[in-house]
GUZA-57477 format. One record per residue (C-alpha): x, y, z; residue in one letter. Coordinates in pm, whole numbers, padded with zeros to 5 digits, always signed. Layout:
N
XYZa;...
! end
This chain:
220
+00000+00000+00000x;+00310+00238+00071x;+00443+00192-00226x;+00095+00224-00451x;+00085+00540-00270x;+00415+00674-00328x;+00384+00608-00719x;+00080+00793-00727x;+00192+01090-00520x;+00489+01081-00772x;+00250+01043-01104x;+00047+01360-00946x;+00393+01563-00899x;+00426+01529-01298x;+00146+01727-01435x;+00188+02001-01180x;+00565+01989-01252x;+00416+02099-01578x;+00129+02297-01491x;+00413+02530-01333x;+00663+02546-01614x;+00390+02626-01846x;+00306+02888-01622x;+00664+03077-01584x;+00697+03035-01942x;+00350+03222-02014x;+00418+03510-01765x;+00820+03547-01834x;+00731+03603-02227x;+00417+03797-02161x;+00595+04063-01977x;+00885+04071-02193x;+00657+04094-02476x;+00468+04391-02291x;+00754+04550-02180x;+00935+04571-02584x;+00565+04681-02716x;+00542+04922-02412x;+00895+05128-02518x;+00907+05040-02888x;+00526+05021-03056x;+00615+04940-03391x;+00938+04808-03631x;+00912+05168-03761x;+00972+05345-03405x;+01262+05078-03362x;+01504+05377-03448x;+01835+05400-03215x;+01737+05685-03026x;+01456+05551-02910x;+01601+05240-02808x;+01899+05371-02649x;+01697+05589-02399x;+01513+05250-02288x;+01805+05040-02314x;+01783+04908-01942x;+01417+04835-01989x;+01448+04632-02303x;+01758+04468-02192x;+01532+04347-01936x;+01272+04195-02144x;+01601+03985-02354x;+01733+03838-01992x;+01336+03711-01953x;+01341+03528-02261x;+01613+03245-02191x;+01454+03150-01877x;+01108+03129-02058x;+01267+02930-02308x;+01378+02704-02065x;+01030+02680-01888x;+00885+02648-02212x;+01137+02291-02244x;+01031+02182-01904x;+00710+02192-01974x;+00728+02037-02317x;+00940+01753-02158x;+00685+01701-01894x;+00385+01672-02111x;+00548+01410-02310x;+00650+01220-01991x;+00284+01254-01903x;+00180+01121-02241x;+00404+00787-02243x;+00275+00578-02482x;-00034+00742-02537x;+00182+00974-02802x;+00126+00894-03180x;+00488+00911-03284x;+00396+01200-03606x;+00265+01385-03403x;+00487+01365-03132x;+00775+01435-03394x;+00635+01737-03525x;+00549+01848-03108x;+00900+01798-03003x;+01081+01894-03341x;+00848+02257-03362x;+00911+02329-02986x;+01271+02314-02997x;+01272+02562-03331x;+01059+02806-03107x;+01324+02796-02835x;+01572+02815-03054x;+01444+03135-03285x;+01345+03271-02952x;+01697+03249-02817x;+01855+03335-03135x;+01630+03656-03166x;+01697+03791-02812x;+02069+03738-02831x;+02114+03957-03178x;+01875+04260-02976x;+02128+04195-02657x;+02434+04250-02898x;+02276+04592-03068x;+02191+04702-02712x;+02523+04646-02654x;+02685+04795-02955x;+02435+05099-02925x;+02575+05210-02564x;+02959+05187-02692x;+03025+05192-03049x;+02684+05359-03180x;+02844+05530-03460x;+02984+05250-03558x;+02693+05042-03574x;+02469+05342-03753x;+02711+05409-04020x;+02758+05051-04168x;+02416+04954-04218x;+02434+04690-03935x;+02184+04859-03722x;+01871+04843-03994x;+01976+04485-04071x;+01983+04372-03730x;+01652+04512-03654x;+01469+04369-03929x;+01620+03979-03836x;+01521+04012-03507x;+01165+04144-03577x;+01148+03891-03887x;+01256+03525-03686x;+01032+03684-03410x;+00710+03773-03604x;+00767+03559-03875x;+00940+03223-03816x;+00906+03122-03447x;+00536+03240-03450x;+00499+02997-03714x;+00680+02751-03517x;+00403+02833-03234x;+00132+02716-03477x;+00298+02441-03588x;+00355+02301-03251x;+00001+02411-03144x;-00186+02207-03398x;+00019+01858-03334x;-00054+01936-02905x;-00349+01972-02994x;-00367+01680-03209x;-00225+01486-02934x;-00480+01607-02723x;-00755+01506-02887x;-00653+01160-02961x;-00543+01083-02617x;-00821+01330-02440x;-00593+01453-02155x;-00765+01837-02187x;-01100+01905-02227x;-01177+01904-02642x;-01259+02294-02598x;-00857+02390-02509x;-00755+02158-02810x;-01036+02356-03034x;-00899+02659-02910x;-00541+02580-02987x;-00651+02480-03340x;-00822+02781-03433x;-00553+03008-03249x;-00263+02833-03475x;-00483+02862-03802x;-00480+03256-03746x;-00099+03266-03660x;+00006+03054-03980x;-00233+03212-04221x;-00202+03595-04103x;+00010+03773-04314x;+00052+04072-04112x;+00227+04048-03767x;-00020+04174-03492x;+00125+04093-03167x;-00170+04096-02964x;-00226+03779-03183x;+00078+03668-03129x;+00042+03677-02715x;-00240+03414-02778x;+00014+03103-02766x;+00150+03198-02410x;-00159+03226-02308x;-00305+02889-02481x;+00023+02744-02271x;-00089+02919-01958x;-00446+02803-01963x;-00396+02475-02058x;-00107+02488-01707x;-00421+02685-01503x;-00664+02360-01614x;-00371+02108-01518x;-00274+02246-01189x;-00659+02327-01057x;-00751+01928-01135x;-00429+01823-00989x;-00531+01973-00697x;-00853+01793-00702x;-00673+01469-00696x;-00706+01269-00368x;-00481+00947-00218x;-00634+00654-00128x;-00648+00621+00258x;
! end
């Protein structure tokens, strides 16, 4: 009886494992998200003046993005732990092969605006004059809005694929993810306020796993 009790306490410690990653992940990009919209509105008003004068701020919302990218892995790794052999091994490719391009553009894109941040507060001139400045700001705005939010809806539509065929979430979160993927992939205009709908997706799929986890009750 010990032991049947031990494996489930430890089976209940996995989804809220992930229920908690998924939640850091959501907030940490959310506010670095907020915080770059906040000083710099537009990839027109990305100009160096204006991102000098908030340099602390938005070299604040680059140091938030590694450790969401690394809550956004934990949680990815948990889910699949969770799944087990429930996962259909497509899908599961595409899950695992789209999240680690997300983390990876993510990272990519915060480290090239930490460099011009930088560059900007020692060798601005520099950095104006050869051109490097415009191109810098257009890669990190284009793998941003471009090719890790397609990433998102790629890995959207195989979780909630997954989700569907084993029924871990409610049908309505996997609907949800579905249509919420179908707008990121097909826009052809960036709007980030769409974009701030896969965090949130993660979060409230992490909300619904933590609540029932904490339904949950041990056998006496």
């Amino acid at each position: 009886m010990a032991d049947e009790q031990e494996l489930i306490r430890q089976t209940m410690r996995t989804p809220r494992s992930a229920a908690v990653a998924g939640i850091v992940f959501a907030v940490l990009l959310i506010t670095s998200e907020v915080l770059v919209w906040f000083y710099i509105p537009s990839v027109a008003s990305a100009q160096a003046g204006i991102i000098s004068r908030h340099s602390k701020e938005l070299t604040l919302a680059m140091s938030l993005r590694p450790f969401s990218g690394i809550a956004f892995l934990w949680f990815v790794g948990v889910v699949r732990n969770r799944l087990g052999s429930l996962e259909d091994r497509f899908f599961a490719t595409v899950f695992l092969g789209s999240a680690l391009l997300y983390v990876a553009m993510m990272f990519v894109s915060g480290a090239v605006a930490e460099a011009v941040l930088t560059l900007l507060a020692t060798r601005s001139d520099a950095l104006l004059s050869s051109g490097s400045f415009d191109l810098a700001r257009e890669e990190v705005f284009r793998i941003t809005s471009v090719y890790a939010t397609k990433m998102a809806g790629v890995f959207m539509i195989s979780t909630s694929t997954i989700f569907t065929q084993t029924r871990v979430v409610p049908r309505w979160i996997a609907i949800l993810g579905y249509g919420l993927a179908l707008v990121l992939l097909l826009s052809a205009v960036h709007i980030r306020l769409l974009a701030m709908g896969f965090p949130l997706w993660v979060m409230i799929i992490s909300v619904w796993i933590l609540v029932r986890g904490s339904h949950s009750q041990l056998p006496s």
